[in-house]
ZAZA-243157 format. One record per residue (C-alpha): residue number from 1; z, y, x; residue in three letters. Coordinates in pm, whole numbers, plus 50000, padded with zeros to 5 digits. Layout:
+------+-------+-------+-------+------+
| resi |    c3 |    c2 |    c1 | resn |
+------+-------+-------+-------+------+
|  NUM |     Z |     Y |     X |  ala |
...
+------+-------+-------+-------+------+
This chain:
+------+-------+-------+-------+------+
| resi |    c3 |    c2 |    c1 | resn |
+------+-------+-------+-------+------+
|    1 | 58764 | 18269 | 28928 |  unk |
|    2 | 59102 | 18394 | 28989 |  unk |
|    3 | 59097 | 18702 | 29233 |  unk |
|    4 | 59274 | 18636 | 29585 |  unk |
|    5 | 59581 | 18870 | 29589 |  unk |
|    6 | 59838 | 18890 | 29894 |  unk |
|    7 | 60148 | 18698 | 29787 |  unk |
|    8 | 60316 | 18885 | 30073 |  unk |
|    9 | 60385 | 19189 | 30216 |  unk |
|   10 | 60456 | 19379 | 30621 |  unk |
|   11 | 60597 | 19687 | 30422 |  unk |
|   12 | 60736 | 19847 | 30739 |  unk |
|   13 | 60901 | 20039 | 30934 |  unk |
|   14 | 60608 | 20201 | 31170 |  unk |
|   15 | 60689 | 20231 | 31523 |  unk |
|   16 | 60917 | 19959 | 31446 |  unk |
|   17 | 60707 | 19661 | 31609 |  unk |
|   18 | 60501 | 19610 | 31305 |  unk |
|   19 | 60186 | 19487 | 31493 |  unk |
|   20 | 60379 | 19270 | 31706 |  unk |
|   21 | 60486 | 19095 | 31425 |  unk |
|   22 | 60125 | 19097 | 31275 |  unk |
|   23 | 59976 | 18931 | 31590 |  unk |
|   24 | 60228 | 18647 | 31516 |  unk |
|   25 | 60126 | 18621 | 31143 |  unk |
|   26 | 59717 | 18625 | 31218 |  unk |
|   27 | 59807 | 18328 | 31490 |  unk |
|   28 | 59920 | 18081 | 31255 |  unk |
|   29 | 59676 | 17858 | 31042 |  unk |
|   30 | 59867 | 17849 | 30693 |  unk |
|   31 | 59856 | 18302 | 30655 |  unk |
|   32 | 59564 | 18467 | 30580 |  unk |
|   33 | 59611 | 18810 | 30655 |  unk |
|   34 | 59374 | 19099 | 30753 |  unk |
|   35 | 59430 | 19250 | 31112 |  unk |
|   36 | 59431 | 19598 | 30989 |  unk |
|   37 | 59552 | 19830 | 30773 |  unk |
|   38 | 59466 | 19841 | 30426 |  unk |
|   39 | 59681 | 20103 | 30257 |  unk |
|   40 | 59633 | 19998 | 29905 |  unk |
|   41 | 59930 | 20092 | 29748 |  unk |
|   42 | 60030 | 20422 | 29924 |  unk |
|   43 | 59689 | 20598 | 29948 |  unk |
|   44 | 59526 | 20734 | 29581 |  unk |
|   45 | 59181 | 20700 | 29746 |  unk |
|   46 | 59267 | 20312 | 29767 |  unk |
|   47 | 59463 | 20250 | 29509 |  unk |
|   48 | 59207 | 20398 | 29291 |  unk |
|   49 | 58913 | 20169 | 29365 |  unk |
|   50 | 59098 | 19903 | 29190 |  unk |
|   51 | 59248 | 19545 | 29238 |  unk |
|   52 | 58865 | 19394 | 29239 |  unk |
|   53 | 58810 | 19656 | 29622 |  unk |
|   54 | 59197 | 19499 | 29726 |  unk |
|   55 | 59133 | 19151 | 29643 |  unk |
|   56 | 58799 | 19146 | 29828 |  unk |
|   57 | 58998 | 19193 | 30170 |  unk |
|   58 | 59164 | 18848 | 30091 |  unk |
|   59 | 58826 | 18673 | 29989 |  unk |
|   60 | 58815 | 18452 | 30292 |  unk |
|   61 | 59152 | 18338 | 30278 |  unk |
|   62 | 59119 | 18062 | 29982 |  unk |
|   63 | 59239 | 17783 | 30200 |  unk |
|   64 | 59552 | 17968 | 30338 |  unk |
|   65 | 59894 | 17847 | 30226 |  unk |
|   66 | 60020 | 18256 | 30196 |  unk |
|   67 | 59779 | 18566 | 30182 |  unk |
|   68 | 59946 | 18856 | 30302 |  unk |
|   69 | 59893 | 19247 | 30475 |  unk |
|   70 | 60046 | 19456 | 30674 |  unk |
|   71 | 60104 | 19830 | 30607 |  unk |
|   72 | 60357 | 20028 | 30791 |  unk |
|   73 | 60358 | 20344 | 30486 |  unk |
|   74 | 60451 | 20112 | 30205 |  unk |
|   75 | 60812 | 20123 | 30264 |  unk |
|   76 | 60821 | 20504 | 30328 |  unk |
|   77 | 60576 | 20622 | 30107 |  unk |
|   78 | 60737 | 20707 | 29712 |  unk |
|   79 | 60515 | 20579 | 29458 |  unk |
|   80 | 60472 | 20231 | 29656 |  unk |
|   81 | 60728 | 20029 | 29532 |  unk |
|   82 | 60634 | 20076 | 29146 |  unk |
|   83 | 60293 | 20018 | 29242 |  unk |
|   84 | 60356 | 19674 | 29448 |  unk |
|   85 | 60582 | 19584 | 29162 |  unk |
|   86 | 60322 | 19650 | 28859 |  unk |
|   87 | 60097 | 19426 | 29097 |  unk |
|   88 | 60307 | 19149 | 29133 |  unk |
|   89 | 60705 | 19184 | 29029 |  unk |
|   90 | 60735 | 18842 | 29260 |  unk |
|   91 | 60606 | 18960 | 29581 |  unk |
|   92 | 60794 | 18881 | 29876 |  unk |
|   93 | 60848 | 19216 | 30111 |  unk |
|   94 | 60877 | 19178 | 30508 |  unk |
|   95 | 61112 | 19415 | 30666 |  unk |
|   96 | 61154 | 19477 | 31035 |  unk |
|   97 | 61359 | 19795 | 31177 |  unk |
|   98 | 61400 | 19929 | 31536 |  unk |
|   99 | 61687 | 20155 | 31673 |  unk |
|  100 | 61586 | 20465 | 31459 |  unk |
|  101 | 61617 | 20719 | 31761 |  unk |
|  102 | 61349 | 20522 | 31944 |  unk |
|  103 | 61159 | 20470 | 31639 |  unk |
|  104 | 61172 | 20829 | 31582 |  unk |
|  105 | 61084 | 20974 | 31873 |  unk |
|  106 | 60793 | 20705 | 31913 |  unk |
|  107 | 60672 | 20784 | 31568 |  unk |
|  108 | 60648 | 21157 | 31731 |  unk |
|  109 | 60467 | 21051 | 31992 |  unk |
|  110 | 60212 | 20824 | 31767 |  unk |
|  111 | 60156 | 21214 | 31585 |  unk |
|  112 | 60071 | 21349 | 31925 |  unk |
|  113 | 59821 | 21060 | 32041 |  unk |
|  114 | 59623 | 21054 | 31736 |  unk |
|  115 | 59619 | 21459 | 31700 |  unk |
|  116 | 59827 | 21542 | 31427 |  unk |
|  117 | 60143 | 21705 | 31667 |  unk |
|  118 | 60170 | 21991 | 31878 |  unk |
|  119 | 60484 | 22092 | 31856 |  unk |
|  120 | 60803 | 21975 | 32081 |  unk |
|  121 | 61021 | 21702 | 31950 |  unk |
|  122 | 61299 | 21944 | 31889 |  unk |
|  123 | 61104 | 22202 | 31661 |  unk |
|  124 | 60909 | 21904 | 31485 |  unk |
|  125 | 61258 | 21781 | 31348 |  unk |
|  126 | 61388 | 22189 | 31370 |  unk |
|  127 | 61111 | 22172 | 31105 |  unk |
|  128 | 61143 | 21891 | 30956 |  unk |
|  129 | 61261 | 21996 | 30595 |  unk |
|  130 | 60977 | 22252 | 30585 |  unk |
|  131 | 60727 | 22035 | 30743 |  unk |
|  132 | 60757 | 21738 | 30430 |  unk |
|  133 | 60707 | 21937 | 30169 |  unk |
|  134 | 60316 | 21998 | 30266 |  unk |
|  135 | 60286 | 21607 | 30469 |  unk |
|  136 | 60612 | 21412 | 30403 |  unk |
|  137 | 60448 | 21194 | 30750 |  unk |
|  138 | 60578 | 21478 | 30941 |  unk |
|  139 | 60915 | 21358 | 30902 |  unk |
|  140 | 61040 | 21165 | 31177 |  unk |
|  141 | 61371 | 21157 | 31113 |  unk |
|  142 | 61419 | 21056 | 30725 |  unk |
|  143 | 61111 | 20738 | 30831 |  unk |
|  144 | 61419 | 20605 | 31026 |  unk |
|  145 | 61680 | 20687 | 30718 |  unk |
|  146 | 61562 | 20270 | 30640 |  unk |
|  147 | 61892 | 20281 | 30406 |  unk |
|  148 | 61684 | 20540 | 30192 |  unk |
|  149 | 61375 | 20338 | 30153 |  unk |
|  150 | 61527 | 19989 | 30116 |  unk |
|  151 | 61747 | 20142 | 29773 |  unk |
|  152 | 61385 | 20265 | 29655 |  unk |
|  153 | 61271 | 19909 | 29630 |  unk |
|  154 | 61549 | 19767 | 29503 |  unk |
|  155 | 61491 | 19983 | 29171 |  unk |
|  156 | 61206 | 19685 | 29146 |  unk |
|  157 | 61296 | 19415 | 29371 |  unk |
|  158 | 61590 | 19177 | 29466 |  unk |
|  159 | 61754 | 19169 | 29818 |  unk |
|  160 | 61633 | 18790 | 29750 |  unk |
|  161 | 61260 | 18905 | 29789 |  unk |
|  162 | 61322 | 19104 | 30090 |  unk |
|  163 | 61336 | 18935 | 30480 |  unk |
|  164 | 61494 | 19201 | 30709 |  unk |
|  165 | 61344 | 19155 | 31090 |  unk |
|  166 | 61573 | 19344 | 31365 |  unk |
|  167 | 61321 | 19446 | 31624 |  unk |
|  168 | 61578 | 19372 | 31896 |  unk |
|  169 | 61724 | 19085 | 31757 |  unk |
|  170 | 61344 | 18962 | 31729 |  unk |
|  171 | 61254 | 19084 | 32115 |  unk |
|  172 | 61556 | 18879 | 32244 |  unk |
|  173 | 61506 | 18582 | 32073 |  unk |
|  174 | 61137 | 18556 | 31882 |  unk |
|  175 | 61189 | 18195 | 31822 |  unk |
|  176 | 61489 | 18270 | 31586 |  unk |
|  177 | 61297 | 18505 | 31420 |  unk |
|  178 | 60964 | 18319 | 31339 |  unk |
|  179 | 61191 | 18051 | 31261 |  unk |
|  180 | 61408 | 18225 | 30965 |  unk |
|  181 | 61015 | 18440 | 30890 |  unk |
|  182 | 60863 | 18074 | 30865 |  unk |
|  183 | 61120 | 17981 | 30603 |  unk |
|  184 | 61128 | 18287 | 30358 |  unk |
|  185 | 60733 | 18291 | 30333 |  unk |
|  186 | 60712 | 17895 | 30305 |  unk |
|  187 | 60518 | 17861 | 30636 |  unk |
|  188 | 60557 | 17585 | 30895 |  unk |
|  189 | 60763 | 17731 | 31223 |  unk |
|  190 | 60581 | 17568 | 31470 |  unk |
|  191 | 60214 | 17677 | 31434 |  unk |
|  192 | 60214 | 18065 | 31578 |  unk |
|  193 | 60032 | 18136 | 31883 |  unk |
|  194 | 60255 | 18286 | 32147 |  unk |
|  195 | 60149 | 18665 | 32177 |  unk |
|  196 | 60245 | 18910 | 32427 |  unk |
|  197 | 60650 | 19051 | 32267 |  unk |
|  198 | 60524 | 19413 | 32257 |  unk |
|  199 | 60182 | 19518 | 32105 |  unk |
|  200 | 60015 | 19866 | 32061 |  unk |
|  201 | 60282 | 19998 | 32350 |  unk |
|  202 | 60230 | 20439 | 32330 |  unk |
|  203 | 60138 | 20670 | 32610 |  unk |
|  204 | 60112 | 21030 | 32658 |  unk |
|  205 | 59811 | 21182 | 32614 |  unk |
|  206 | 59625 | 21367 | 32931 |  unk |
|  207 | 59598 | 21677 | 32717 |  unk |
|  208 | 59836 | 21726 | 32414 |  unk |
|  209 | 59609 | 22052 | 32337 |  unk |
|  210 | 59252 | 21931 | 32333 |  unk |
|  211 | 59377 | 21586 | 32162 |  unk |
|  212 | 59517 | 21798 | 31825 |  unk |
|  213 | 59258 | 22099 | 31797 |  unk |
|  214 | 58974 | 21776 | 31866 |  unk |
|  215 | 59127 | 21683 | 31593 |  unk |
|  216 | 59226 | 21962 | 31380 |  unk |
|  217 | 58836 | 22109 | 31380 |  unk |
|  218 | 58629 | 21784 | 31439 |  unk |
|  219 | 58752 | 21517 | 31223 |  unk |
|  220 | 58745 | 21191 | 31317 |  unk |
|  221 | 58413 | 21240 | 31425 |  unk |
|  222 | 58260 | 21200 | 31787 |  unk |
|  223 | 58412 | 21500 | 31963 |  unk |
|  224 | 58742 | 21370 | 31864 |  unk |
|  225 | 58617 | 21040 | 31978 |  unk |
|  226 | 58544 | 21141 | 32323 |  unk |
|  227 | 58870 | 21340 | 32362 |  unk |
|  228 | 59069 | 21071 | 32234 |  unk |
|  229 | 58904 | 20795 | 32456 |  unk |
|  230 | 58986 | 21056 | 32755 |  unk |
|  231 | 59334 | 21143 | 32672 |  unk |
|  232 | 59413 | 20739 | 32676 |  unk |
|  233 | 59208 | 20653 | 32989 |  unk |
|  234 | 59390 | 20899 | 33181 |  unk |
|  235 | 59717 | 20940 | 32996 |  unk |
|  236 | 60048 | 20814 | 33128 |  unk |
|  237 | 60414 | 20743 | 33049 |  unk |
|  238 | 60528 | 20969 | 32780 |  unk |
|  239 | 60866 | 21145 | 32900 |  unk |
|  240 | 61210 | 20961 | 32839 |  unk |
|  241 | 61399 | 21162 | 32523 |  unk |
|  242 | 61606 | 21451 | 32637 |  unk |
|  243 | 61967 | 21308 | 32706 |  unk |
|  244 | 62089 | 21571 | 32456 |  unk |
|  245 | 61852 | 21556 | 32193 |  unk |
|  246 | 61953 | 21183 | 32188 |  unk |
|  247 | 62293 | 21203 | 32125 |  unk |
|  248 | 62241 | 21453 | 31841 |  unk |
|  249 | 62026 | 21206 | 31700 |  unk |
|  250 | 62251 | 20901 | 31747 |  unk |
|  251 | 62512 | 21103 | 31565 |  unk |
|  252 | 62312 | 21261 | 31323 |  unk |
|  253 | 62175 | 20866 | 31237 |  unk |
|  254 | 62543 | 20695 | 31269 |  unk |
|  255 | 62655 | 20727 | 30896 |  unk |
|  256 | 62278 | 20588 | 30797 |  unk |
|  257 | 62325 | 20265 | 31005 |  unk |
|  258 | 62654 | 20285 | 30843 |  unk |
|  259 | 62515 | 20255 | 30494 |  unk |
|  260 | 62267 | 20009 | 30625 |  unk |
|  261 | 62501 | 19790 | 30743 |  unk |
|  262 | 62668 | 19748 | 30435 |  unk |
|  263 | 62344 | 19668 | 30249 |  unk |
|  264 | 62203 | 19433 | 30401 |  unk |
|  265 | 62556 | 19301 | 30530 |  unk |
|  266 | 62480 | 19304 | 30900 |  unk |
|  267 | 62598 | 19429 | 31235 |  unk |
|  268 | 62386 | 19691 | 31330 |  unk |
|  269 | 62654 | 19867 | 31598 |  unk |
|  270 | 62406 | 19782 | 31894 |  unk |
|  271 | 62153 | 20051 | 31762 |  unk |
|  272 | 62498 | 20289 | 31920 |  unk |
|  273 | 62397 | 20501 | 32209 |  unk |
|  274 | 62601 | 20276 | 32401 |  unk |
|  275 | 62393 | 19997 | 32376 |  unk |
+------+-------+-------+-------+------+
């Protein structure tokens, strides 16, 4: 029996509206695709158990018309790519990309809610350059560099196996873009579920502090648990991005878009801070 292997793949962006775009693909009938996370390719832990522990995540899906998964790190994670590739040099890659100054700073906050942050925006990406070389998921700012990660896949793939997904585009008119998804994968248009636009929305945590040391000296385990459960019950609206801060960003990211634009030949001047 031939194993059941995704034929597709949600590399990315995180922070980007990923699992928005997931709750789409588990509504419709024809995809099989598992609502989490499975972090084959990027993780050695994963990838080492072998195709026989990957395929067993599809197992159910036999009757599905495309098996696919979503993982946010494939696209910004190095040694992906290769890996996908030497799995299956046909696989079709799903793309979808958010204003990289809000993706950035969101990906920042993500750090703080789960523990891993406790530093300030400005000396996390201060930092930055220092911070990747020991956890290259500490940087913020080169996760939004898509221009960078896109090229890396191309060293395997085809622009012709790659569907780009502009968050905003896809906010202000999701019909469009399940539409023009429906078609690249093969998939009939009219059979998602309507889901709420935005899923997995952020929040600050109650307590930055007890959130990462919970973290940092428990684990995962039940203290962290607790803290975590705490920090989100009670936690509000995490602060607007310094007015300043942004506009070094949006300069610091216009010559990126730039070289976005031109490769994937598309108008990408509302991601300006004008916009």
């Amino acid at each position: 029996m031939n194993k059941l292997l995704p034929n597709f793949l949600v590399v990315g962006a995180m922070k980007a509206g990923s699992t928005t775009l997931m709750d789409y693909l588990v509504s419709h009938h024809e995809v099989g695709i598992p609502d989490e996370e499975i972090n084959y390719f990027d993780k050695d832990l994963n990838y080492n158990k072998g195709v026989d522990w990957y395929s067993n995540w599809f197992k159910n899906y036999a009757s599905k018309k495309v098996i696919g998964e979503k993982t946010p790190a494939y696209c910004y994670d190095p040694k992906a790519a290769r890996r996908i590739y030497e799995q299956n040099p046909n696989m079709k890659l799903v793309w979808i990309l958010r204003n990289p100054v809000k993706r950035t700073y969101s990906n920042y906050w993500h750090y703080i809610r789960i523990g891993k942050e406790i530093l300030t925006i400005e000396e996390s990406l201060r930092l930055e350059d220092e911070r990747v070389k020991k956890d290259i998921y500490k940087g913020y700012f080169r996760r939004s560099v898509y221009a960078d990660q896109i090229e890396r896949f191309l060293e395997y793939f085809t622009l012709d196996q790659m569907h780009f997904i502009i968050f905003e585009e896809f906010i202000e008119n999701p019909d469009k873009g399940l539409n023009d998804l429906s078609e690249f994968l093969g998939i009939t248009s009219t059979n998602f579920t309507q889901k709420p636009l935005v899923s997995n929305k952020g929040y600050k945590p109650l307590c930055i502090p007890a959130e990462y040391y919970a973290r940092q000296w428990f684990g995962y385990g039940l203290v962290h648990k607790v803290v975590h459960n705490l920090n989100k019950w009670l936690g509000t609206n995490y602060t607007p991005i310094n007015e300043k801060l942004a506009q070094t960003l949006y300069l610091k990211f216009e010559p990126e878009n730039n070289r976005l634009e031109k490769l994937l030949d598309r108008d990408l001047s509302f991601w300006s801070k004008k916009k």
